[in-house]
KELO-572727 format. One line per 2 residues: number of its first residue (from 1); their letters; for each residue x, y, z of C-alpha. Coordinates in nm, 2 decimals, decimal comma, padded with zeros to 4 digits, always signed. Example, Ala and Ser with C-alpha at 12.3 -4.5 7.8 and 13.67 -1.06 7.14 Angstrom:
2
1) as) +01,23 -00,45 +00,78 | +01,37 -00,11 +00,71 $
//
This chain:
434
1) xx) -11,84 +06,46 -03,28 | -11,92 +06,79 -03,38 $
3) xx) -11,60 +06,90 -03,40 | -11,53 +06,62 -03,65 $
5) xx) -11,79 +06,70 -03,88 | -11,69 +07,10 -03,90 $
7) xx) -11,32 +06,99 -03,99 | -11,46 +06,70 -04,26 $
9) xx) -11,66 +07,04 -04,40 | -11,33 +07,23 -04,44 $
11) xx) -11,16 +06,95 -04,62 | -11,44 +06,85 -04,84 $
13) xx) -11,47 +07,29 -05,01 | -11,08 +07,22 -05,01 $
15) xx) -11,13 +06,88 -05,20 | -11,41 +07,09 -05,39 $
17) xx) -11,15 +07,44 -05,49 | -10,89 +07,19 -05,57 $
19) xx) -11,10 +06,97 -05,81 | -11,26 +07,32 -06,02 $
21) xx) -10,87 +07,43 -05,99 | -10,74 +07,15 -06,22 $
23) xx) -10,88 +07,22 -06,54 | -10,71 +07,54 -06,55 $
25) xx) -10,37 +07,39 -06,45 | -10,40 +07,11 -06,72 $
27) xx) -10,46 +07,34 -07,00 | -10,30 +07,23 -07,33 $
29) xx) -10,31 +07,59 -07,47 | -10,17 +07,92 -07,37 $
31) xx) -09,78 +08,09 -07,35 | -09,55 +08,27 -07,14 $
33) xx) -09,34 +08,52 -07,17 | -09,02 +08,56 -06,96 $
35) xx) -08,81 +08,89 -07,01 | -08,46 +08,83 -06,97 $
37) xx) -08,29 +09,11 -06,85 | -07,88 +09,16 -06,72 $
39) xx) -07,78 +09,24 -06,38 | -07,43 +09,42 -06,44 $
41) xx) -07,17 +09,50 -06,13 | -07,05 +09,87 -06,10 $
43) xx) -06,73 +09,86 -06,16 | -06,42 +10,11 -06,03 $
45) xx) -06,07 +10,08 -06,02 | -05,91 +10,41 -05,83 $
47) xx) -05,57 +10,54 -06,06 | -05,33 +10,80 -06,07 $
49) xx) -05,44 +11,11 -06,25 | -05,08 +11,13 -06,34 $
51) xx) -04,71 +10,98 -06,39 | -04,38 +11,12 -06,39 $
53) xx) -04,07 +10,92 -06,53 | -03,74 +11,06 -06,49 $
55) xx) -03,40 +10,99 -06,74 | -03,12 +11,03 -06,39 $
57) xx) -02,83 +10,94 -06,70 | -02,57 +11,02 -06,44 $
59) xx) -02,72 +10,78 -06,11 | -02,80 +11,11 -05,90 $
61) xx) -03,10 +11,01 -05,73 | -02,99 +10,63 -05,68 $
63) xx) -02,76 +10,43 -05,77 | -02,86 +10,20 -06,09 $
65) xx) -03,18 +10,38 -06,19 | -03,09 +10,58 -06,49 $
67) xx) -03,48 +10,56 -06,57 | -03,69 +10,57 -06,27 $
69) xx) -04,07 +10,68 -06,19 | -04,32 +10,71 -05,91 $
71) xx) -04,59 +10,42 -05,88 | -04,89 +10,36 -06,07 $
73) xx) -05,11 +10,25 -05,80 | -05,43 +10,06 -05,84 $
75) xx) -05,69 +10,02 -05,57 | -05,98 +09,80 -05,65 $
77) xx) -06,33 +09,99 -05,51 | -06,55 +09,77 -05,70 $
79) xx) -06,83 +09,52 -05,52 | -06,64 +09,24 -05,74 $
81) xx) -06,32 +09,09 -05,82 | -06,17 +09,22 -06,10 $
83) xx) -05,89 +09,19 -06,42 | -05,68 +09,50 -06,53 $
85) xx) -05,49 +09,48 -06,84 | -05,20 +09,74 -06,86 $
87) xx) -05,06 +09,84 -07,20 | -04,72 +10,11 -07,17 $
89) xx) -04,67 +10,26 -07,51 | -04,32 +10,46 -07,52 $
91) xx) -04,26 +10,74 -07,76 | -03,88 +10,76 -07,85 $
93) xx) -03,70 +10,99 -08,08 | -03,56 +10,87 -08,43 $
95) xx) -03,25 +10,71 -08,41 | -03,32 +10,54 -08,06 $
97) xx) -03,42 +10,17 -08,04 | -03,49 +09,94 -07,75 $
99) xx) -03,32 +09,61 -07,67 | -03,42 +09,31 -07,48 $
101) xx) -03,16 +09,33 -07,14 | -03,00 +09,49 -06,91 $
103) xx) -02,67 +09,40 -07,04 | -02,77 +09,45 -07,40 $
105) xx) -02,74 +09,82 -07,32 | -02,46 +09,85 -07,09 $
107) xx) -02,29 +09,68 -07,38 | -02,44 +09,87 -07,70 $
109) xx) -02,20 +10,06 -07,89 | -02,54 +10,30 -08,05 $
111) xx) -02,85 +10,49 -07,93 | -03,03 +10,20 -07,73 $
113) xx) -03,21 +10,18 -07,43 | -03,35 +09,90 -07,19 $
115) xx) -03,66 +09,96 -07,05 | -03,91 +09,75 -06,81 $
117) xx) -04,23 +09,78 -06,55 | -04,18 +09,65 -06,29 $
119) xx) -04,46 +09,51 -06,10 | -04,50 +09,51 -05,72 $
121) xx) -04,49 +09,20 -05,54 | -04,60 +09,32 -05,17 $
123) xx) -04,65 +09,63 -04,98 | -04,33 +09,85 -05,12 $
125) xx) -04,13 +09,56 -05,25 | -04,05 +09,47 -05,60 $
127) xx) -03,84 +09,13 -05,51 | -04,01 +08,86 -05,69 $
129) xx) -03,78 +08,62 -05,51 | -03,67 +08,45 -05,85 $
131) xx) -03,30 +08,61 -05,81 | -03,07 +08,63 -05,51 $
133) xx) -02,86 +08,94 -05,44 | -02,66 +08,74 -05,19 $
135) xx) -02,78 +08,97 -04,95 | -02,96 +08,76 -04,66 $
137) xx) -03,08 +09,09 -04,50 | -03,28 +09,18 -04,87 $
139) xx) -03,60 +08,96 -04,80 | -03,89 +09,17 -04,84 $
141) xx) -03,73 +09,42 -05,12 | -03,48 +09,45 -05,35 $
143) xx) -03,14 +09,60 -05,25 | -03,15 +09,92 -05,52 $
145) xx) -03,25 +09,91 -05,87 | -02,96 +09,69 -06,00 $
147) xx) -03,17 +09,42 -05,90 | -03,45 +09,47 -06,13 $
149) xx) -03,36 +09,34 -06,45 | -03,53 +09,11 -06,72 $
151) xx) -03,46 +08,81 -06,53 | -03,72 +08,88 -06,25 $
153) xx) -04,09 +08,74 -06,29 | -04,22 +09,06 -06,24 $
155) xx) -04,08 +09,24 -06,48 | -04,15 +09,30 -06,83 $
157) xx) -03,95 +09,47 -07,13 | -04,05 +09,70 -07,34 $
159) xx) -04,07 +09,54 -07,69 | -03,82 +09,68 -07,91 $
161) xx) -04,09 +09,65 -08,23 | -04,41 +09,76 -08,09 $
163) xx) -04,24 +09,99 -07,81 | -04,50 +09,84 -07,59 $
165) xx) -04,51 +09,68 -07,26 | -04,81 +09,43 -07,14 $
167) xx) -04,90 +09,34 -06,76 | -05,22 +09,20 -06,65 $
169) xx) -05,33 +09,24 -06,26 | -05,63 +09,07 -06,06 $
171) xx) -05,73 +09,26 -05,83 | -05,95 +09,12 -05,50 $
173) xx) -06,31 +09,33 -05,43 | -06,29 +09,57 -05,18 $
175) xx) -06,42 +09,53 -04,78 | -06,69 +09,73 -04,66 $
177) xx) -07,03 +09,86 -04,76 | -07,09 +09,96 -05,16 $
179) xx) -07,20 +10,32 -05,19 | -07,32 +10,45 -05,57 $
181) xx) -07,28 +10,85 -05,70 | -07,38 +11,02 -05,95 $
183) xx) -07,10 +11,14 -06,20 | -07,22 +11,46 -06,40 $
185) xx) -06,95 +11,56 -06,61 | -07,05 +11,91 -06,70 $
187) xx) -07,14 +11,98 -06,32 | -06,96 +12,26 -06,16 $
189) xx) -06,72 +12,00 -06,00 | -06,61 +11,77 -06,27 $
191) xx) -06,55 +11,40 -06,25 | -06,29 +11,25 -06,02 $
193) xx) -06,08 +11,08 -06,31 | -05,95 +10,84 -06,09 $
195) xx) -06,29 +10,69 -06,07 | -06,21 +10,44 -06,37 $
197) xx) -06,53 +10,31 -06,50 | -06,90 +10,51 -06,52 $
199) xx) -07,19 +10,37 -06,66 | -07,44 +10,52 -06,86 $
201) xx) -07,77 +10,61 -06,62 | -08,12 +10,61 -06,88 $
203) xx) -08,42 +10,76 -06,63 | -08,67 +10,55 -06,61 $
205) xx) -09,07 +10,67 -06,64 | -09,22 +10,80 -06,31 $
207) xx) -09,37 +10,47 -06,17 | -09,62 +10,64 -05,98 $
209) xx) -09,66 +10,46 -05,68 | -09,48 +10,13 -05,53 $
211) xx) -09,65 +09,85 -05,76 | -09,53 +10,08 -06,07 $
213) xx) -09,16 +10,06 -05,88 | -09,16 +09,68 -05,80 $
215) xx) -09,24 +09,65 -06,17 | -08,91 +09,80 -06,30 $
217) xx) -08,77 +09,63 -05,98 | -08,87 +09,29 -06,12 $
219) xx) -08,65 +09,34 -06,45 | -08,29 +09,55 -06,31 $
221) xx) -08,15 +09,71 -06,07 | -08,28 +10,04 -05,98 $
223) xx) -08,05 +10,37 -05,90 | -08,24 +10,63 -05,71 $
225) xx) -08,17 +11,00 -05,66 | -08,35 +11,26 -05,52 $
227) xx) -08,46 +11,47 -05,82 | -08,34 +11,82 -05,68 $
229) xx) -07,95 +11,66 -05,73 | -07,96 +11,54 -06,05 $
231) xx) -07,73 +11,77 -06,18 | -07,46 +11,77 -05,89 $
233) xx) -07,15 +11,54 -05,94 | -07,05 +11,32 -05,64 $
235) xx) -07,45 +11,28 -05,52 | -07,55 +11,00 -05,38 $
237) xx) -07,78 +10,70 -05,54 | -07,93 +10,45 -05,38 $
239) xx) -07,92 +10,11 -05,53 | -08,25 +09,92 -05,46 $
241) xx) -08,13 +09,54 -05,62 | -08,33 +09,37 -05,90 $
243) xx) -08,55 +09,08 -05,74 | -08,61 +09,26 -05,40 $
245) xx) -08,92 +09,35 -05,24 | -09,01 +09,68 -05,27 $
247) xx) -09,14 +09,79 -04,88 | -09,45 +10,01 -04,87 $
249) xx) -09,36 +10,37 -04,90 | -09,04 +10,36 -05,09 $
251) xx) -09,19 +10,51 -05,38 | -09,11 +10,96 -05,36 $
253) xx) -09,23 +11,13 -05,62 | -08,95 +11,38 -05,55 $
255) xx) -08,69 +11,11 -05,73 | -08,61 +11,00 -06,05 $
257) xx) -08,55 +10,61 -06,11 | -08,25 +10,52 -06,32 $
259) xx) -08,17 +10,21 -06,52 | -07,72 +10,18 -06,51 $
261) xx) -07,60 +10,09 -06,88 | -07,44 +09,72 -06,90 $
263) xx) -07,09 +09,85 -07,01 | -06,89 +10,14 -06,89 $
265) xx) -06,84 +10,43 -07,12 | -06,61 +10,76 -07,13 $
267) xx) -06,84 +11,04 -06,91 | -06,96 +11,30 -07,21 $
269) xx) -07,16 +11,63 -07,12 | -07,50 +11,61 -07,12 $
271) xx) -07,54 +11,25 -06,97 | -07,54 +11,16 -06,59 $
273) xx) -07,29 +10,85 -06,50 | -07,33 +10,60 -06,18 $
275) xx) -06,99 +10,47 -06,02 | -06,90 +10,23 -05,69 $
277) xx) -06,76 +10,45 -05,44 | -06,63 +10,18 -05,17 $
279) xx) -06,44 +10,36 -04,89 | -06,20 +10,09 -04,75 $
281) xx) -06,01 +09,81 -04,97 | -05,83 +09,51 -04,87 $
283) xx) -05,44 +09,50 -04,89 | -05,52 +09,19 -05,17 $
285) xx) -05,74 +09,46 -05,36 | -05,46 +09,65 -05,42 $
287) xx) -05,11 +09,69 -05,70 | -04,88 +09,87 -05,87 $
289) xx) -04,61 +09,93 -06,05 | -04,34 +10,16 -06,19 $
291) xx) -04,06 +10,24 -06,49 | -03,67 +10,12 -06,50 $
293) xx) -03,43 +10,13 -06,71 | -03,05 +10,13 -06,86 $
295) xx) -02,91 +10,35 -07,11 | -02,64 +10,29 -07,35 $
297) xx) -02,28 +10,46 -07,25 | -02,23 +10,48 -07,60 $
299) xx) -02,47 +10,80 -07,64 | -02,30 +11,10 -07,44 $
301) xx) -02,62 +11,28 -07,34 | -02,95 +11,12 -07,27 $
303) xx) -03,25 +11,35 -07,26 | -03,64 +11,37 -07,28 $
305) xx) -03,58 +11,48 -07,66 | -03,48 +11,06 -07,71 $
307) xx) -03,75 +10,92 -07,48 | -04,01 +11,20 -07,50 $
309) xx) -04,24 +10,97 -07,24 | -04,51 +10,68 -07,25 $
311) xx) -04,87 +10,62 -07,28 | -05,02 +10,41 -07,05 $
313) xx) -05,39 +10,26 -07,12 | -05,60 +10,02 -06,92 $
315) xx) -05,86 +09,81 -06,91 | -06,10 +09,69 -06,63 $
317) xx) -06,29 +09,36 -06,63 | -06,55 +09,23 -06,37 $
319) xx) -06,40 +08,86 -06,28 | -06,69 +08,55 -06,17 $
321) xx) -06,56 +08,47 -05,82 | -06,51 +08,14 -05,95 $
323) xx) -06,28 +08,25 -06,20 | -06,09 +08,44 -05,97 $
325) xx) -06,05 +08,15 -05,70 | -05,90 +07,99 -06,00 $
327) xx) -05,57 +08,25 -06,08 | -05,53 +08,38 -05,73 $
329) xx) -05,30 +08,14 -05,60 | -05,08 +08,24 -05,91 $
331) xx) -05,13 +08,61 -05,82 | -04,80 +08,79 -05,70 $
333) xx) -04,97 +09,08 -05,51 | -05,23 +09,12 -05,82 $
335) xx) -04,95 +09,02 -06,08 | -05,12 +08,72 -06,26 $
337) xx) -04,91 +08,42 -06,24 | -04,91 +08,29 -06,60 $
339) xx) -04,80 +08,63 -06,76 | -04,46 +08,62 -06,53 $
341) xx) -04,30 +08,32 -06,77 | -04,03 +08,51 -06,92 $
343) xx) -03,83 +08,42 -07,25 | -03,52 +08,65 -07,27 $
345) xx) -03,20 +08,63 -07,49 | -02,86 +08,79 -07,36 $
347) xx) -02,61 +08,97 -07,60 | -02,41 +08,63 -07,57 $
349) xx) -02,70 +08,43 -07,72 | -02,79 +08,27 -07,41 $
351) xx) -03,13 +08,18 -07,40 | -03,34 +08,18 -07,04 $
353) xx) -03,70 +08,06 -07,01 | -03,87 +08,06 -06,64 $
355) xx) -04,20 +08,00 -06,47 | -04,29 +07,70 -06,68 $
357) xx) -04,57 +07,51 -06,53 | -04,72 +07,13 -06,62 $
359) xx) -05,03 +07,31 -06,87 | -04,77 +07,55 -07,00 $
361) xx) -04,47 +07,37 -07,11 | -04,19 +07,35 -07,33 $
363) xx) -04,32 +07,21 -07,69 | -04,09 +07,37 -07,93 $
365) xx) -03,89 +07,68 -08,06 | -03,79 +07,87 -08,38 $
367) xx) -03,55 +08,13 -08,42 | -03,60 +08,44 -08,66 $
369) xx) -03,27 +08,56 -08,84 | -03,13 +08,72 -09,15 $
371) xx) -03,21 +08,44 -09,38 | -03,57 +08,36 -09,23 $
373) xx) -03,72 +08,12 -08,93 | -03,60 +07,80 -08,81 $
375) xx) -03,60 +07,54 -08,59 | -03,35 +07,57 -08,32 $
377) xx) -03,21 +07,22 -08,37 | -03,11 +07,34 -08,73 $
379) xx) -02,76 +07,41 -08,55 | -02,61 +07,37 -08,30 $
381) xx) -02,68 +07,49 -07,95 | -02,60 +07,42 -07,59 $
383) xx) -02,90 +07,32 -07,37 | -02,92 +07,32 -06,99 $
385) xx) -03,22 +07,11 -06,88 | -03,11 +07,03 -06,51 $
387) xx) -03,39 +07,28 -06,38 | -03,72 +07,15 -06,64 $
389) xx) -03,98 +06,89 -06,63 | -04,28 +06,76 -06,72 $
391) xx) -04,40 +06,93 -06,42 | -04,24 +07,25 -06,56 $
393) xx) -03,95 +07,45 -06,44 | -03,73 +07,67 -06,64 $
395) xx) -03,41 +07,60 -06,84 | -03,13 +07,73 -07,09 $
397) xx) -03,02 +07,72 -07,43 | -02,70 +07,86 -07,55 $
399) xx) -02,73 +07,96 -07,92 | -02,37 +07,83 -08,12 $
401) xx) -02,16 +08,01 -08,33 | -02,35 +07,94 -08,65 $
403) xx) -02,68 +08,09 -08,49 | -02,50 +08,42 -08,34 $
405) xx) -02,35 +08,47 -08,70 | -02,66 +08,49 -08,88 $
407) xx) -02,81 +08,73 -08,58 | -02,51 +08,96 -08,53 $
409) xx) -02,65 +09,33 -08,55 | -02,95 +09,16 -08,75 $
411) xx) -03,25 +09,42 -08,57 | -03,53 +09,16 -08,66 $
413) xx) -03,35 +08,89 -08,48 | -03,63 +08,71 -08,26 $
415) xx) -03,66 +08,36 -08,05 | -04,02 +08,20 -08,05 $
417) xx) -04,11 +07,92 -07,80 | -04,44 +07,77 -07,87 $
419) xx) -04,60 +07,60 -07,56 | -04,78 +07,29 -07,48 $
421) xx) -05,09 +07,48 -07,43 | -05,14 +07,60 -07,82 $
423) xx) -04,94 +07,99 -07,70 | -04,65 +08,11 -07,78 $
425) xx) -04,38 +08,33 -07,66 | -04,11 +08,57 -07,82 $
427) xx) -03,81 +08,72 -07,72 | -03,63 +08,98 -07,94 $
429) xx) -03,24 +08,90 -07,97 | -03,04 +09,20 -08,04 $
431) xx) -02,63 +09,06 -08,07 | -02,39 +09,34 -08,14 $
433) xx) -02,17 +09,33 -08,37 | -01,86 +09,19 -08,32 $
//
């Protein structure tokens, strides 16, 4: 009995705290606050310092490459999946154009030149498997440079307009453990420029002790270094993440507390810079690409004086791993799927659409020539539809004599498909005179 009547006194001064508790909770007055603050990913994608392309007119090095380069590689060393746009900007001397094919510039009678990237589609292969060199022991590469030509899915022309060149890559997150340093770009060693993206660090005001750090803990993630390396590139910081519980003792007032801007910037003196420093990557996390070409036999003596070089220019984007799951399985080895449609136009006037899909489909096309933009069933042309569907596919279109006409040596001459998905396509149509 008596231990009945202690417990009914420990549940009656709980009835009792509860009951002088509620007023309090039913208030009908009062506000709060909540800070909203980001949690940004530190991003880096590791890239060649440098390029070289080389104009082999003569076919010494190999045979079909008469413009060649080493690789651009990309290694992902980020903690997330990421997007990289690539934009190739040649610079060409007056008097030389570029045309849409291959075969455009084995047959041009002036200064013209075809030139592509190619993309990587596996561990030192370029075959996209979307042409067949009759070759049955060419399964994991292609057989020389030959076999590179508009008509492969990984391989884009330079535009003959713009001079430009557009490829976008996903690239998986690297494996192992995330390790942060600090870039300092005045320091005695200077910044590794294949570290692609730096972020801002803004010092944060000595907390004091650990309730001062939990405090800016509570709003973003914290960067720590140790005060004494501050102004040595390549030190490390330690990452303590926004949320966590800060353990007794991690508070030193021999470090200085950062704050990593949301967006990555170009590293200026004066300013100290954070960046991901992963040490292993997954094959996935992981493309490339190079330069081919063809030159026209109609110019005796190609040098770097008619294509003086290119600029290349990129840009890296954190992905959502949703949005990744999403493209992957239309990833070529980091090549995204839906860029490698390709619209081309031979110096014949045959047109040749592939990679079609069911959401990106055939809706309708125009043709630019010398008297304006048209509708292609304005005259007569020759279509080939044995390989399309409303699942997708690819097909042919064979432009008649009325359309070749009106784009013989026309240099604005242009095809336009628009697809089912509202986006549109173009392929530039140079036909020689006759």
């Amino acid at each position: 009995m008596r231990n009945k009547k202690v417990l009914s006194t420990v549940v009656t001064s709980a009835l009792v705290a509860t009951t002088m508790a509620m007023p309090v909770m039913a208030a009908e007055t009062g506000n709060v606050n909540v800070d909203v603050s980001t949690k940004t990913g530190v991003l880096r994608v590791a890239v060649p310092t440098n390029m070289r392309m080389e104009i082999d007119q003569f076919e010494i090095t190999q045979e079909g490459a008469q413009i060649a380069s080493g690789e651009f590689d990309m290694t992902n060393l980020s903690e997330m999946d990421v997007k990289v746009g690539i934009t190739s900007t040649a610079t060409l001397d007056t008097g030389v154009s570029l045309v849409s094919s291959r075969e455009a510039a084995e047959k041009s009678t002036g200064n013209e030149a075809w030139l592509a990237v190619a993309a990587m589609t596996g561990a030192n292969s370029y075959d996209d498997k979307t042409t067949d060199d009759g070759d049955a022991s060419t399964t994991t590469d292609v057989e020389n440079y030959w076999d590179l030509t508009e008509a492969n899915a990984n391989v884009t022309t330079f535009a003959s307009d713009t001079k430009k060149a557009e490829q976008t890559f996903y690239l998986e997150k690297a494996t192992g453990n995330t390790e942060y340093k600090l870039a300092v770009p005045d320091a005695a060693t200077q910044v590794d420029k294949t570290f692609a993206q730096f972020y801002a660090l803004t010092s944060q005001t000595d907390p004091g002790d650990d309730d001062g750090l939990q405090a800016l803990v509570n709003a973003n993630d914290i960067y720590v270094a140790v005060t004494a390396n501050v102004g040595k590139d390549g030190e490390a910081l330690t990452k303590i993440e926004k949320g966590s519980t800060v353990a007794s003792g991690t508070y030193a007032s021999t470090n200085t507390y950062y704050v990593a801007a949301d967006t990555a910037s170009t590293p200026a003196a004066g300013s100290v810079y954070a960046y991901a420093a992963k040490a292993t990557a997954g094959t996935d996390g992981k493309a490339g690409f190079k330069y081919v070409g063809k030159l026209s036999n109609a110019k005796e003596s190609w040098t770097t004086a008619d294509i003086k070089g290119v600029a290349i220019t990129y840009t890296i984007t954190g992905v959502t791993a949703s949005n990744y799951t999403d493209v992957v399985d239309n990833c070529t080895y980091g090549l995204y799927g839906e860029e490698r449609q390709k619209l081309t136009v031979s110096a014949t006037g045959l047109i040749t659409h592939t990679g079609l899909t069911k959401d990106r489909n055939y809706k309708s096309m125009s043709i630019t020539n010398k008297n304006g933009t048209f509708d292609v069933g304005e005259a007569p042309v020759d279509w080939d539809l044995s390989q399309h569907s409303d699942e997708g596919g690819s097909y042919t279109c064979q432009l008649g004599e009325f359309w070749m006409e009106t784009l013989r040596g026309f240099s604005g001459g242009k095809v336009t498909v628009e697809l089912t998905d509202g986006s549109t396509i173009t392929a530039n149509v140079n036909i020689p005179t006759a």
